[in-house]
Residue, then its C-alpha position, 0 to 999 in steps of 0.5 A: x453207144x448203140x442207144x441215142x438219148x432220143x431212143x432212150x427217153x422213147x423208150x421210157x415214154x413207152x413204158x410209162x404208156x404201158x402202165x398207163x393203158x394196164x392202169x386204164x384196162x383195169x379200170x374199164x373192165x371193173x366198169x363194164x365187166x371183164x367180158x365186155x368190149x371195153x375190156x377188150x378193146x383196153x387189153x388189146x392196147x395194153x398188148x399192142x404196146x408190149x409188142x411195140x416195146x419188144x419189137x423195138x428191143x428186138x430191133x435194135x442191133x449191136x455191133x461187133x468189135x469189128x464193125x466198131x474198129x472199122x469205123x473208127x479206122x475205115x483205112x485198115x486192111x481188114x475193112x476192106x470191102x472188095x465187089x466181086 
């Protein structure tokens, strides 16, 4: 399995900030205007996070059923790794 428990409940914790910071960047622009830098400010934290959540989605590499066999049978012949 690819995803630790940790990485899973980080990335459940990084959801619930994203909709968190959505919840906060609706209420600063309804207090102080949709223009103002409050507003600003909210939104770009709201897209620093989504970005944080995609990179790490991203990020995060799959196996090939060789790499899995490899590891498990580090001695068989088609996991040889020879320097040239």
């Amino acid at each position: 399995m690819v995803n630790t428990l940790s990485e899973q409940n980080l990335a459940k914790t990084l959801e619930q900030a994203i909709v968190e910071a959505i919840a906060e960047a609706r209420e600063a622009c309804d207090l102080n205007g949709s223009n103002s830098s409050a507003c600003a400010v909210a939104w770009d934290i709201v897209e620093e996070l989504q970005a944080e959540k995609s990179h790490r989605l991203h990020s995060t590499k799959t196996r090939t059923y060789l790499e899995n066999y490899c590891q498990d049978h580090p001695e068989a012949d088609e996991c040889r790794i020879y320097d040239v």
